[in-house]
N, C-alpha and C positions, 0 to 999 in steps of 0.2 A: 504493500500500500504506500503511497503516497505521498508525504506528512508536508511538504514545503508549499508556499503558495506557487500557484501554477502561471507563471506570468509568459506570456506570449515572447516567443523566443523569433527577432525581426532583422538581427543582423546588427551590426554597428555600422551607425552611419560616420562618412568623412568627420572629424573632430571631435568623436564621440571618444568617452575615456568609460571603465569599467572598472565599478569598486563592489566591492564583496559586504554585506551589511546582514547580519544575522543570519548568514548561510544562507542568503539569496541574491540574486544579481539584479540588481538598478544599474539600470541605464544612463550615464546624467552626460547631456548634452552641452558643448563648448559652444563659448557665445559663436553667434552666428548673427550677419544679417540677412531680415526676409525681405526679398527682393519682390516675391510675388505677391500677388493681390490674394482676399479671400473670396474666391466663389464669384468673384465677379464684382468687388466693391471697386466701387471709384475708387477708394482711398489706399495708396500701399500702407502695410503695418508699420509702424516703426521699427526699430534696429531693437530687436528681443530676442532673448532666448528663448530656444520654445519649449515650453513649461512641459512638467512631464505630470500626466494622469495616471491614477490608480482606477483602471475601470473593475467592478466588480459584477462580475455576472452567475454570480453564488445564488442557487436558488434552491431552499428546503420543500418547498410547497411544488405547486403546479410550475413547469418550465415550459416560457413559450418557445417553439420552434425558431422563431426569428432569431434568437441568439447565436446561430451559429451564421446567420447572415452579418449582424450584426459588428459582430468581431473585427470581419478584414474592413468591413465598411468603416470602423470608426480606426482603423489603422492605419486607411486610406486618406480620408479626410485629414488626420494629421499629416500625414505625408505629404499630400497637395498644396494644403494649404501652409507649410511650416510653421504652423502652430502650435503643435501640442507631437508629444511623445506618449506610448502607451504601453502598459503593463497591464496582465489579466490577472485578475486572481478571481481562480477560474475553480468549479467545484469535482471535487477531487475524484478518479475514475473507481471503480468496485464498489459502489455502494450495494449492499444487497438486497435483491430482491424480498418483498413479503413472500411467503408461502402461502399456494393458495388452496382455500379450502378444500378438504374433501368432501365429494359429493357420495353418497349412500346410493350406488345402483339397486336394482329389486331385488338382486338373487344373492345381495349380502345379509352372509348371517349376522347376527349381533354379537360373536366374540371378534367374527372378521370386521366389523363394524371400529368395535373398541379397539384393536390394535389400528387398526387405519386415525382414528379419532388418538390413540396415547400418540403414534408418530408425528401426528403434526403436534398436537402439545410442544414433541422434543424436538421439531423443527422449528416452531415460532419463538421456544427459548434459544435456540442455537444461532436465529435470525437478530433478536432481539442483542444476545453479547455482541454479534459480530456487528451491528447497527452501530451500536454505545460505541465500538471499537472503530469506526468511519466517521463516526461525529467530534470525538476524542479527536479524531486527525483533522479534523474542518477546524473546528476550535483552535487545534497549535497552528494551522494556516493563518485565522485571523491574528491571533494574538501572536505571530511577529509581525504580522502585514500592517496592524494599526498599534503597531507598538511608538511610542514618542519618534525612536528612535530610525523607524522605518517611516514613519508620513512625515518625516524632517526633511526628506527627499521629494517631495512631491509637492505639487504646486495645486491640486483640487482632486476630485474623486469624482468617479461616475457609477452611478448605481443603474446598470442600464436590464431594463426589464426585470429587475429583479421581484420576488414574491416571497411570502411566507412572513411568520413572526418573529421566526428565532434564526436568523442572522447572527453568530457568534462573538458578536464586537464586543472584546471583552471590555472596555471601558466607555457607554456610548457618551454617557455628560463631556467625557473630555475628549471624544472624536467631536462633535457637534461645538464645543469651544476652539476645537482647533480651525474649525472653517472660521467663525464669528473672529478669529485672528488675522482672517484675510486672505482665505485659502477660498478654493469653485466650490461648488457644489451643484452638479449636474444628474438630474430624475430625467430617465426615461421609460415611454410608458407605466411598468406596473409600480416604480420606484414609488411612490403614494401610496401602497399598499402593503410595503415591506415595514418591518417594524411596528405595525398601527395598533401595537399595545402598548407602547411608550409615548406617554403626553406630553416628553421630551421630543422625540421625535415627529410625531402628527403635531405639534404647535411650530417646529423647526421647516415642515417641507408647505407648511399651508393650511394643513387637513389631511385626513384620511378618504381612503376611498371604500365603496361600499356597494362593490358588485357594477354590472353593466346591464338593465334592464332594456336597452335598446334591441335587440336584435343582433345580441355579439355578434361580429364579425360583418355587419351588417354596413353601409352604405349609409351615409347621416348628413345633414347640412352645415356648412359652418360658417363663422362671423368672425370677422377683425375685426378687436373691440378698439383696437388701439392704430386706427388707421395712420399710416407713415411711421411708425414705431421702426427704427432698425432691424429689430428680433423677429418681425413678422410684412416687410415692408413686399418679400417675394412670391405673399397670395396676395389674387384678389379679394376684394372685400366682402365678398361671399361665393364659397365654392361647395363645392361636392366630391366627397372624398371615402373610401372604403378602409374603414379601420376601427379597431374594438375601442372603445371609450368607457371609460370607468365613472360612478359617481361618489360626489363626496357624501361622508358622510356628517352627523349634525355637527361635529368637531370644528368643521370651518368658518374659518372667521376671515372675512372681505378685507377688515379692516388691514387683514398684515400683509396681502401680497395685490401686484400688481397685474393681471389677468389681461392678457395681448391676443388670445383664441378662446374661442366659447363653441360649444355646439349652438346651430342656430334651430333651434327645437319649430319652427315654424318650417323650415324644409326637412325636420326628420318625422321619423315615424317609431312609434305612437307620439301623439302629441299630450309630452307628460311637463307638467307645471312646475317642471326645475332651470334653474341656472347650472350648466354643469362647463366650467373652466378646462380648457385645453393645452394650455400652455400659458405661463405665468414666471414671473421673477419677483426675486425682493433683495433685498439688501438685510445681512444678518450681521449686526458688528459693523467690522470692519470685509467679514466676508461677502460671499454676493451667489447665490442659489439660481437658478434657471431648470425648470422642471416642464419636460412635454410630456401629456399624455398620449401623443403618437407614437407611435414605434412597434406596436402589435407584430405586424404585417409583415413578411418577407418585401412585398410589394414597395410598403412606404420607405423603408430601409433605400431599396433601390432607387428611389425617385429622387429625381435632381432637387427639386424644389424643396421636400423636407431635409437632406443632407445641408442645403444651404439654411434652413432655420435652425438646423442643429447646431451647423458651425459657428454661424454668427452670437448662438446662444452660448455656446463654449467661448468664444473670443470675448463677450461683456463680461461671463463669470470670472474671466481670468485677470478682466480689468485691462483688457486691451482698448476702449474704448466705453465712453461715457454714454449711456440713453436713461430717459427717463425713469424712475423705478420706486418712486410713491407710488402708497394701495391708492387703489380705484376704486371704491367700494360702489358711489354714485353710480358709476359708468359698470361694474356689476350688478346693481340692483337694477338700473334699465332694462339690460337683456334679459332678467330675472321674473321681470315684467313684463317684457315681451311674451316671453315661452309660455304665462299664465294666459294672455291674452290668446295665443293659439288654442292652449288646451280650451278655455271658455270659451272660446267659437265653437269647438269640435263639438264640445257638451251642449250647447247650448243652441247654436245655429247660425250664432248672429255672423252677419260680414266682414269677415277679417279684413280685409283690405280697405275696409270702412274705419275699423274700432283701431289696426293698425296705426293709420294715417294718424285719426285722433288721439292716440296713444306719445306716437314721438312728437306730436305738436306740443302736448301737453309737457313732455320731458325734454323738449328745448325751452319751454317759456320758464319750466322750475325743474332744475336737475335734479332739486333733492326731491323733488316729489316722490319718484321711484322708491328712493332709501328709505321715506315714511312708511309705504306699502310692504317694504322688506317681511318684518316680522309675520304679519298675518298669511304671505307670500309662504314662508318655511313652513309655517304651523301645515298645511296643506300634503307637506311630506307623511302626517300621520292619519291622514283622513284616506277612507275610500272616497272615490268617486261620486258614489252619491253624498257624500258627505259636503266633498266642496262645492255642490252646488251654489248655495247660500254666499261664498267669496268669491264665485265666479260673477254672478248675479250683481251683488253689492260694487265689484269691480268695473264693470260694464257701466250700470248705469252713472260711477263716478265719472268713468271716460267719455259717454255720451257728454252728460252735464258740464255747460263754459264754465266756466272758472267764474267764482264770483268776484265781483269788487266792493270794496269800500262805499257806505253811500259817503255822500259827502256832509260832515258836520257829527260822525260819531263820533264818541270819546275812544280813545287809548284807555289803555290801560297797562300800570304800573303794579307787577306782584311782589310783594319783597318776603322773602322766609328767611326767620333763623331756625337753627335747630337744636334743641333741646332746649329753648327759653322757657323759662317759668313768666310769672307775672313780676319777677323781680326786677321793678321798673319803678323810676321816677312817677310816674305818670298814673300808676297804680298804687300808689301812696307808700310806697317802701323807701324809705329814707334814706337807707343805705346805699341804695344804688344811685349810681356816677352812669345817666342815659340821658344827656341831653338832644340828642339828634329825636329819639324814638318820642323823646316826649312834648317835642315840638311839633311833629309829626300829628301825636295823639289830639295837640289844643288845634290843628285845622281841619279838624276833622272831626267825627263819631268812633270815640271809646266804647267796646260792650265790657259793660265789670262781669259781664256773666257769660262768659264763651267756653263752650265746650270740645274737645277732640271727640271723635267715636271711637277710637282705640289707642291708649298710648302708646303705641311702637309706632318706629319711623315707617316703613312699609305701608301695615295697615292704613293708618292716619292721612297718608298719604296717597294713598290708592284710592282712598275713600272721597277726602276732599277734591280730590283733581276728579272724581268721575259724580260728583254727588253722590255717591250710594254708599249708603252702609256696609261694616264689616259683614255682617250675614251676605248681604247680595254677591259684592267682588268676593267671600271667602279667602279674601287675603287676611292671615290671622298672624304671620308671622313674615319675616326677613327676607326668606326665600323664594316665596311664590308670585309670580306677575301674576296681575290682573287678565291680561289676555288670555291668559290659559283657560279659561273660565268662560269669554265672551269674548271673543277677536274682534269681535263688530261694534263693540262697545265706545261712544261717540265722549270723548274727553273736553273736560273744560275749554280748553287750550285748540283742541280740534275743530270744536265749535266755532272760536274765533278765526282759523284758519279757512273754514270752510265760506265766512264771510267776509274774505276777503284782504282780512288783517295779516302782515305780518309777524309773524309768532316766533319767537326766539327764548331759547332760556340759557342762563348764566350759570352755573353751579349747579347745587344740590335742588331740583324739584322735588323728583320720585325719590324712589330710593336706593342708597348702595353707602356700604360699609363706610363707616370714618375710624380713622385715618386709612387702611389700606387700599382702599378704593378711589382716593382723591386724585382725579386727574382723568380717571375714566368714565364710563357711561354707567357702569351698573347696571342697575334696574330701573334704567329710562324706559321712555317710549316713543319711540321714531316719529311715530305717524301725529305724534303730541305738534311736532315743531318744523319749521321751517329752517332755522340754525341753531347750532348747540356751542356751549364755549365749557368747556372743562379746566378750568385753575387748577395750579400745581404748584406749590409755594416751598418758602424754605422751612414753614412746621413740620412737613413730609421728612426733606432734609433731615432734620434734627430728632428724628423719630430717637433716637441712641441716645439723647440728651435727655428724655421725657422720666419724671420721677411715676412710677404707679405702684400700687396697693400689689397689683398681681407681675412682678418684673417680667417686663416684656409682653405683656396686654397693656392694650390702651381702649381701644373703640369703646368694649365696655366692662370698662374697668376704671374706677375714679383713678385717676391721673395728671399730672400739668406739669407744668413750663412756663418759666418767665425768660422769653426768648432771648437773644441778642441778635443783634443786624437791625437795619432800614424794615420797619415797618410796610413799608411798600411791600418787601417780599414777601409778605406771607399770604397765603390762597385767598383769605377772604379781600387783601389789599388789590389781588391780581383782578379776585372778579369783581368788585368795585367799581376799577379800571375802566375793564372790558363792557361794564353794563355805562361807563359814559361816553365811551366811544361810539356805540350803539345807539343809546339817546342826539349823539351830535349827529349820527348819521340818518336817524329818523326827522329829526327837526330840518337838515340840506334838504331830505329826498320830501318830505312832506308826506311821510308814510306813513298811514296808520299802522297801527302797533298793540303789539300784546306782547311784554316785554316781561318775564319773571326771573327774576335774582334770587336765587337761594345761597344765602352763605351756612358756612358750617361751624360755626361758635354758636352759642358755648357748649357743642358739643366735646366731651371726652376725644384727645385728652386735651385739658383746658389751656390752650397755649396762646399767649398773647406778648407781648414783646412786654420790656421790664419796666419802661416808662406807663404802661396800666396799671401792673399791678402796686406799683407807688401811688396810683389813686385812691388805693383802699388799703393804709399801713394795717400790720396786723394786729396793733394793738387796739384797733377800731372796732374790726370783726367781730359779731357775736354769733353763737351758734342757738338754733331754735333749744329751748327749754323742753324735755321728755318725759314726763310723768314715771317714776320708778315702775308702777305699775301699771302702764301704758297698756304693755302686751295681755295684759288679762283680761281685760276689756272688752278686746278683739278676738273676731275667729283669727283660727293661725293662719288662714286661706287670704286675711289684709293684708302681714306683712308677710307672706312669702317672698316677695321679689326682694327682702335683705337679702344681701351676699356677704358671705362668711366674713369677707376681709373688710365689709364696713364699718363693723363693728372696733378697728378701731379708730375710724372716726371722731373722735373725741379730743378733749384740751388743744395742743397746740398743732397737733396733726391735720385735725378738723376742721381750727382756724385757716390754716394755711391751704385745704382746701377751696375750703367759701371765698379766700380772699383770692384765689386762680378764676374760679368759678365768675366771681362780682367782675377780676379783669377781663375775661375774656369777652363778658358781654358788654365791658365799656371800649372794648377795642372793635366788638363786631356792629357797636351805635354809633361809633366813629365813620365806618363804612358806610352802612344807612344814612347818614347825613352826606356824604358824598354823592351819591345817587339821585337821595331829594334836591339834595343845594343845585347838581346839575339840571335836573328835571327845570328850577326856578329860570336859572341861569338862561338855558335855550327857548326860554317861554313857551315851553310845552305843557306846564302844571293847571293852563286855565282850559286844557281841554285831556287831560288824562283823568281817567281814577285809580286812585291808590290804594292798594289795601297793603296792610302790614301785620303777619302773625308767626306764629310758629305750628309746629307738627303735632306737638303735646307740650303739655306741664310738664314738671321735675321738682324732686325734692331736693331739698339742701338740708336734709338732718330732719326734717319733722316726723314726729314719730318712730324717730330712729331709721328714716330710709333714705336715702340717696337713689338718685337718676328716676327710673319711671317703673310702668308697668304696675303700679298701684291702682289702688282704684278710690283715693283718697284726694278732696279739691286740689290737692298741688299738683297731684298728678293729672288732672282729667282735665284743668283751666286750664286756658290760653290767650294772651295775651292777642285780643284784634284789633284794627282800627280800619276805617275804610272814611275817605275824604274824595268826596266828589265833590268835581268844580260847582261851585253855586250849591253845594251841598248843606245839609245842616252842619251844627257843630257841639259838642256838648258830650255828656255821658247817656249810656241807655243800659240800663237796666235788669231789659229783658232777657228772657234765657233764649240763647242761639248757639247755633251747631255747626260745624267746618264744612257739615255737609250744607248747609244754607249759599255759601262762597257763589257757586256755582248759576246757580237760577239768579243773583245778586247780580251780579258781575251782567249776567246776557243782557238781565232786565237791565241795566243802568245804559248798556252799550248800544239797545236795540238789537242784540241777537236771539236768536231760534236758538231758545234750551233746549238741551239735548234729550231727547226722548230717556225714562224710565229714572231721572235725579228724584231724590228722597227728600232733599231740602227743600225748603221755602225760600223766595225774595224776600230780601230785608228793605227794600226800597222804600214803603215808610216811613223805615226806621231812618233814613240818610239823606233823603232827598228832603230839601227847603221847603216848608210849610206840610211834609208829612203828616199822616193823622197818629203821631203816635200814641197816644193818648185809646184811641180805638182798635191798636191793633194789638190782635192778642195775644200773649205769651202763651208757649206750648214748652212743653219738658225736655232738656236735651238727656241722651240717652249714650252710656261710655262703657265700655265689655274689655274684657281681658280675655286670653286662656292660662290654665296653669299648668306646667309641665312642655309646654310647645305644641302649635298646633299638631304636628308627625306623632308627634306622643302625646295623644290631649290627656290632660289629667285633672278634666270640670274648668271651671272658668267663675268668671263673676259679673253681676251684671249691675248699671248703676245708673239711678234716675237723680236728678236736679231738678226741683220744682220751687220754686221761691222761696221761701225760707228751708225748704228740706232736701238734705240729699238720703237717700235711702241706696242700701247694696247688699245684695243676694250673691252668697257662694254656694257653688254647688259641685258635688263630686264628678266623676267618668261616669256614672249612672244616671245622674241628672238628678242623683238625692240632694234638694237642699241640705247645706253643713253650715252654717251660718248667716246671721244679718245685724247691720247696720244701720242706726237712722241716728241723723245728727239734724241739730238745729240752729242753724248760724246766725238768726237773731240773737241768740245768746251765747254760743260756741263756735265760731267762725273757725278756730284752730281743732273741730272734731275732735275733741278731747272725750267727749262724753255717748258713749253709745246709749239709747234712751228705745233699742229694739226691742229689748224684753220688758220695759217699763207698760206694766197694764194702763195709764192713762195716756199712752201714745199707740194703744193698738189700733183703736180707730185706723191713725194715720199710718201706720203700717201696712195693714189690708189695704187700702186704698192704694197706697203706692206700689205695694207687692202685686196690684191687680196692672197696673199701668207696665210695670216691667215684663211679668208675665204677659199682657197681650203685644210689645215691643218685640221680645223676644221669643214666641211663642213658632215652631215649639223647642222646646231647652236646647233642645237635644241637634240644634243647626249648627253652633260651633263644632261638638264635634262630629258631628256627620260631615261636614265640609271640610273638616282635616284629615279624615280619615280617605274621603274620596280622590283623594289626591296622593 
């Protein structure tokens, strides 16, 4: 047997020198100039040496026949072109065969039987040693081939049709850093497909691929997505080509690579409602990746035209020449769009050549349109046929329908979110807090003292407010779950105003996604929410390593902070500040209406604010909420379960110097807020925008002994609102209102069409100048938790606000009530006193237990919604 790698043995060319390296022979090539062209470019190469490649065409799985065309062909092309040198490491001969079953003819006895059945036993263990003993030898092949000291010789790697998962690379994190060094990396056809149980590797080549439902082998249409692109400049811009095509699977992400060939799914057959990528580049590091999914064929191997997309792909990886190679995601999700719009004619009947035409009109007038549609676009990967009817349908009659516009003389609108604010605000009578932007804000406008979240987690709360709908409906109960998974068709605050015309952009944190590891990227957005998105990335990230926490090395949620050093500027809430008045100057030149939402991320965990804040609140100022020794007795254990162990020690000077991170971060994140408004004044935009200004949920700072949320106690369930329409009234209200209310507010103020199936009311009484407030009536807002995580529900709690009373029901994973709560904040505003078991408050407990009972009715929806998922 065999043990060395098997590298193609080609001769030595003129200047070529021969060194011996772990008992194998590299080639390495004396500088040279290349005099000739590649394949036909205008351009001669510059004076290089020509780099030398490690092609591997090792394959454990299925081997397609092409690789033996393969071989001289890409031996060839280096030759021709003086580009590139080649080595095989090629899979090693004797592998053995399985033994194959025996079959039972009629006229066997069953002792003759059993000995026939023991031989193969002692054949398929005889097969099995001798196996282990040929993979043992693949294994010592790779591990010199990608030893440090063997790819120190090589200039990139081709992984040409390779298959299978276990490719023997014994170290792949530091093969895959050595390209990111600045080395090729070259996928042909099934390369996408090797590895794709390493998340290391399917995040490094793009994606994974996931079988070829076309008609393997079958004859398909295709599209230059990147027309005049060097790597793809030698098709035309749509052709017809015979060759096997693979699709990705969910793993891919647009965002990382740049996509130059696509199937064009409107000249293939079946017309199925994918974008599936052909050929693509990206830049990794300092290295540079080039992956076709052609190469199946004997046929395509031979044809002039793909030998030249290869080479030219091989020349950019090598860095012989500069093209384009930022992801396209836009210009992916258009094609992506396209292919639906086929499948939707086939299903449906309509005229493609109609819905076509109005399709690309539509995505030249807004490129990102497509990229809105993305998501609901993929979700269709798990539906049958008849399933996507309903996104076909929805699809269509958007394409039909022009484009709205703006009437003229609507209000803008300004959304500004912090995250994890309490009501610890000036403006809310807390003395303590240093918030003079927010509370300037507060006196031009309408204060509610009584605003409610529907769930305090960031997710939920947010899923909620952005759709009007209640935790029950979106069944968003925790962190993880998008809304759309539930209702793709589901018309958002934010969409609404899109759909009328407004430009729609958000700044930061809207939806949701983790703080701090998630700053900078999209999370748990929603595409089809916006028209541009800005994601800030500051130097808080940076300084992650400097961050003091309870739990070292948790922050998002885990009490934590920082009193930073550096320019203020830098930090993510200062970037998107920035960015939302660049946006504002650009709307006031262009005369655009707008729907503009700022999400900053203070004072969420960890609380980091530069050190000039937190000298706004010395610590010897600081006081911590007062806790009744026998607090906890009071209560079911189901109030304070969201303590966490390490809050407890919270206390004295620890405690202090939490609050006083906590007070700076929110006087640095009302610093920012005032930047925003002051710009809004500034461009004279504020006599025709509305502003609202809140947060996600409450948070505690010590009351009751708890910290951050997921209570179901007023620090946790209040939310600091304020909503200031031009000509609007101004003052305090009263009333009890709900995040979900935002929605139907916001249209009615704008003159937009609410979005069919919101659960809130218009507050416009309440805001608008000479409203009837006085006549309009308070209704109960209503706040839920689960306990244990929606995946593992473990009961939950439910909680009503009703004027003087908040009332709260827990209940088990059976839906047994296990405790309640009524407080009475004409007299207890800090819920020190539960008065649930008091018989002169039952009255009012029935009463209230009947209001939640038909709110939530029946119990048993949270966890049926987590469970369904």
């Amino acid at each position: 047997m065999e043990t060395g790698p098997q590298f193609l043995e080609t001769g030595p060319r003129p200047g070529e020198t021969k060194t011996m390296i772990a008992g194998n022979l590299f080639r390495r090539a004396a500088p040279a100039v290349l005099a000739g062209v590649l394949l036909g470019s205008a351009a001669a190469l510059e004076a290089a040496e020509p780099a030398r490649l490690l092609v591997v065409t090792v394959t454990t799985g299925f081997r397609h026949g092409s690789i033996a065309t393969a071989e001289p062909v890409l031996e060839q092309l280096g030759r021709e072109s003086g580009l590139f040198h080649v080595d095989f490491l090629r899979l090693p001969p004797g592998r053995p065969g399985r033994p194959a079953e025996p079959k039972r003819a009629l006229d066997t006895s069953d002792a003759e039987w059993e000995k026939q059945q023991a031989a193969h036993r002692l054949a398929l263990e005889q097969h099995r040693v001798a196996d282990a003993a040929w993979f043992a030898g693949l294994e010592d092949q790779f591990a010199k081939a990608f030893a440090p000291e063997a790819l120190a010789h090589f200039d990139g790697v081709i992984f040409a049709s390779t298959t299978g998962d276990d490719l023997p690379i014994p170290d792949l994190p530091a093969f895959l850093d050595w390209v990111r060094s600045g080395k090729a990396f070259i996928g042909v056809h099934a390369a996408t497909d090797t590895l794709k149980r390493s998340d290391a590797y399917v995040e490094f080549i793009g994606g994974a691929f996931a079988g070829h439902p076309w008609n393997a082998g079958g004859e398909h249409g295709f599209v230059v997505d990147e027309p005049g692109h060097r790597l793809v400049a030698m098709f035309p811009e749509r052709f017809r080509w015979k060759d096997e095509i693979y699709q990705y699977d969910q793993r891919y992400v647009p965002e990382n690579v740049r996509v130059l060939l696509s199937l064009d799914m409107a000249a293939s057959n079946p017309k199925e409602p994918w974008h599936v990528p052909v050929s693509w580049i990206r830049e990794v590091g300092k290295g540079r990746l080039f992956s076709t999914n052609l190469g199946h064929n004997d046929s395509t191997w031979k044809d002039p035209t793909f030998q030249k997309h290869l080479t030219e792909g091989i020349a950019w990886a090598l860095g012989r020449f500069d093209a384009p190679a930022t992801p396209n995601p836009e210009v992916q999700a258009a094609e992506y769009l396209r292919s639906v719009v086929a499948a939707a004619c086939a299903a449906t009947g309509a005229d493609h050549a109609d819905l076509r035409a109005r399709a690309d009109a539509r995505i030249k007038a807004d490129p990102a349109w497509a990229r809105r549609w993305r998501p609901q676009l993929v979700a269709l990967r798990t539906q049958n046929p008849d399933e996507r009817k309903a996104t076909y349908e929805r699809l269509v009659a958007e394409i039909r329908a022009a484009p709205a516009k703006a009437a003229a003389g609507r209000k803008n609108v300004l959304l500004v979110m912090c995250d994890d604010l309490c009501c610890a605000l000036g403006a809310y009578g807390d003395a303590a807090a240093k918030s003079p932007a927010i509370d300037r804000l507060a006196a031009r406008g309408v204060r509610f003292q009584r605003a409610y979240c529907q769930f305090p987690l960031c997710n939920p709360s947010r899923a909620s407010m952005l759709t009007g709908r209640r935790p029950q409906r979106t069944t968003v109960l925790d962190n993880t779950v998008h809304f759309r998974t539930v209702d793709p068709a589901i018309v958002t605050l934010p969409q609404a105003f899109r759909a009328a015309g407004y430009r729609v952009e958000r700044v930061g944190k809207l939806y949701h996604y983790g703080v701090p590891r998630q700053i900078g990227t999209d999370g748990l957005d929603d595409p089809p929410s916006w028209d541009a998105v800005f994601n800030p990335k500051g130097r808080d990230v940076a300084d992650e390593g400097l961050i003091f926490s309870l739990e070292p090395g948790q922050f998002g949620g885990t009490v934590s902070w920082l009193a930073a050093d550096g320019d203020p500027a830098e930090q993510t809430d200062a970037l998107g500040a920035a960015h939302a008045e660049r946006r504002l100057e650009a709307f006031a030149r262009d005369k655009t209406p707008f729907f503009l939402a700022v999400g900053f991320y203070r004072p969420h965990t960890p609380y980091v604010a530069p050190k000039a804040f937190f000298a706004r609140h010395p610590i010897d100022t600081v006081r911590l909420p007062e806790v009744p020794a026998d607090h906890d007795a009071g209560v079911p254990p189901a109030a304070i379960a969201s303590r966490k162990k390490e809050q407890v020690r919270l206390v004295g000077d620890l405690g202090r110097q939490a609050l006083q991170a906590y007070r700076a971060s929110v006087s640095f994140v009302d610093e920012q807020v005032g930047r925003v408004i002051d710009a809004l004044d500034r461009l004279g935009l504020a006599d025709d925008t509305i502003v609202v200004f809140t947060s996600d949920h409450g948070y505690h700072l010590g009351e009751h002994g708890l910290w951050q949320k997921m209570s179901l106690f007023e620090e946790s369930a209040r939310v600091p609102l304020v909503i200031a329409a031009p000509g609007g009234a101004r003052g305090v209200r009263d009333h009890t209102v709900e995040l979900v209310d935002l929605a139907p507010t916001l249209c009615a103020l704008a003159g937009v069409a609410v979005p069919q199936g919101v659960d809130g009311r218009s507050l416009v009484p309440l805001v608008a100048a000479g409203g009837d407030v006085a006549g309009f009536p308070d209704r109960p807002a209503f706040t839920q938790v689960t306990r244990g995580g929606a995946k593992n529900p473990g009961g939950g709690g439910q909680s009503v606000r009703r004027g003087r009373w908040r009332y709260t029901e827990w209940h088990d994973a059976a839906g047994t009530t296990t405790g309640r709560q009524l407080y009475d904040h004409d007299t207890d505003p800090h819920e020190l006193t539960n008065l649930a078991a008091d018989p002169a408050h039952a009255a009012t407990v029935a009463e209230l237990a009947g209001l939640v009972a038909e709110r939530f009715t029946p119990r048993a929806d949270v966890k049926a919604a987590a469970v369904s998922r």
